[in-house]
C-alpha positions in Angstrom: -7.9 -29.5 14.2 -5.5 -30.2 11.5 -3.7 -27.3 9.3 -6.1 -28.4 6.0 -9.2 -28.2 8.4 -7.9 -25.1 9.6 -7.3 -23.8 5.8 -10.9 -24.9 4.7 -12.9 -23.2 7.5 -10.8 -19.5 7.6 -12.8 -17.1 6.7 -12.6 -13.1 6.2 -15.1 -11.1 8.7 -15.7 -7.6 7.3 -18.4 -6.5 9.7 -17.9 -6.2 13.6 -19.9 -5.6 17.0 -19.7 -2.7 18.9 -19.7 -4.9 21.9 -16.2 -4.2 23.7 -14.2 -8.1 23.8 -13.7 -9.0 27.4 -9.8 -8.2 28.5 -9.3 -12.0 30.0 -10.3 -13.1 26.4 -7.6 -10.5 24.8 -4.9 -11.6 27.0 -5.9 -15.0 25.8 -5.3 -14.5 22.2 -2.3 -12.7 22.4 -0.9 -15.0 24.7 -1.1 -17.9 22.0 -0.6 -15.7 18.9 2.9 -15.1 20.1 3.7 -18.8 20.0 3.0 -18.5 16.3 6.0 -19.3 14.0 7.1 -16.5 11.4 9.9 -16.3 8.9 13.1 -17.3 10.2 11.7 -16.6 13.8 12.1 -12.9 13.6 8.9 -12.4 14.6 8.4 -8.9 12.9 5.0 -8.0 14.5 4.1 -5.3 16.9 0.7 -5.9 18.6 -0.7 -2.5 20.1 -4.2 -2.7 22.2 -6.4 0.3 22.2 -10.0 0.4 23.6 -11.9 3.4 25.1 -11.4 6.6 24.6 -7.9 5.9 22.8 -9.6 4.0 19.8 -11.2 7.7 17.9 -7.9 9.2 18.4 -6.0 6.2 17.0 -8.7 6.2 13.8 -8.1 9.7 13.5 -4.5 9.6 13.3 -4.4 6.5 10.8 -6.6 8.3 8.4 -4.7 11.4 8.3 -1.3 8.8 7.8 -3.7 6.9 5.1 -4.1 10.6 3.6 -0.7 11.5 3.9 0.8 8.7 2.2 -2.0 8.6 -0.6 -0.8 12.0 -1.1 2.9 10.9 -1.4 1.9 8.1 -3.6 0.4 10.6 -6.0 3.3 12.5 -5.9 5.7 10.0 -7.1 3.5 8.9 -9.6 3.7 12.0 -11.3 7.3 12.0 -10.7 7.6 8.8 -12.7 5.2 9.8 -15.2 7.3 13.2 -16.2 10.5 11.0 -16.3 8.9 8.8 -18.7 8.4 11.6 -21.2 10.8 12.5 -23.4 12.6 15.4 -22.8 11.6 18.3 -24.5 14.7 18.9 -26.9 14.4 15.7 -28.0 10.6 16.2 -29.5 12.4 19.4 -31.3 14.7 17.2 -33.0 11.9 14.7 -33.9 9.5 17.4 -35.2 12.1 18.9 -37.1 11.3 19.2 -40.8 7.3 19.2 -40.0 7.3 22.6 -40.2 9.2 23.1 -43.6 7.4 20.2 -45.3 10.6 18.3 -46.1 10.0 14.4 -46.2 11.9 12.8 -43.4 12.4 9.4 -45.5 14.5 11.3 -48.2 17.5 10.6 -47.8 20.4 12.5 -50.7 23.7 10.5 -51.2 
């Protein structure tokens, strides 16, 4: 198969079976995904197999992570937010005059 055969035919799968994938066929994969090139052949990939019992505890523990880090996402947006806002002496000095009806465009020379 060439790359733009390869290109045309990928496709995303969204929706798996339940049936467990045969560990000869695992070893298989893995075996030729680690020939695959990356970026400046650092390879920056970590490839962890879990099947059985481990697989609910490994769900578990990425949604609380997802959780966690929504959380901390939240967090800092907020963070940003308040820093975006002017700071509160400085609406003072804007807002001054409001009060005492005095016409911020007059200007005496």
């Amino acid at each position: 198969m060439h790359v733009s055969e390869a290109v045309a035919a990928r496709k995303s799968v969204r929706a798996f079976l339940d049936k467990p994938v045969p560990e000869g066929l695992l070893k298989e994969l893995l075996t030729k995904a680690n020939r695959a090139p990356s970026g400046g052949n650092l390879q920056p990939w970590r490839v962890f197999v879990l099947n059985g019992e481990s697989m609910p505890e490994f769900l578990q523990h990425l949604a609380q992570r997802t959780e966690r880090e929504a959380h901390d996402r939240a967090r800092s947006k907020g963070d940003i937010e308040r820093r975006r806002q002017p700071r509160r002496g400085l609406r003072r000095g804007r807002d001054r005059g409001s009060g005492v009806r005095v016409d911020r465009n007059e200007h005496t020379t």
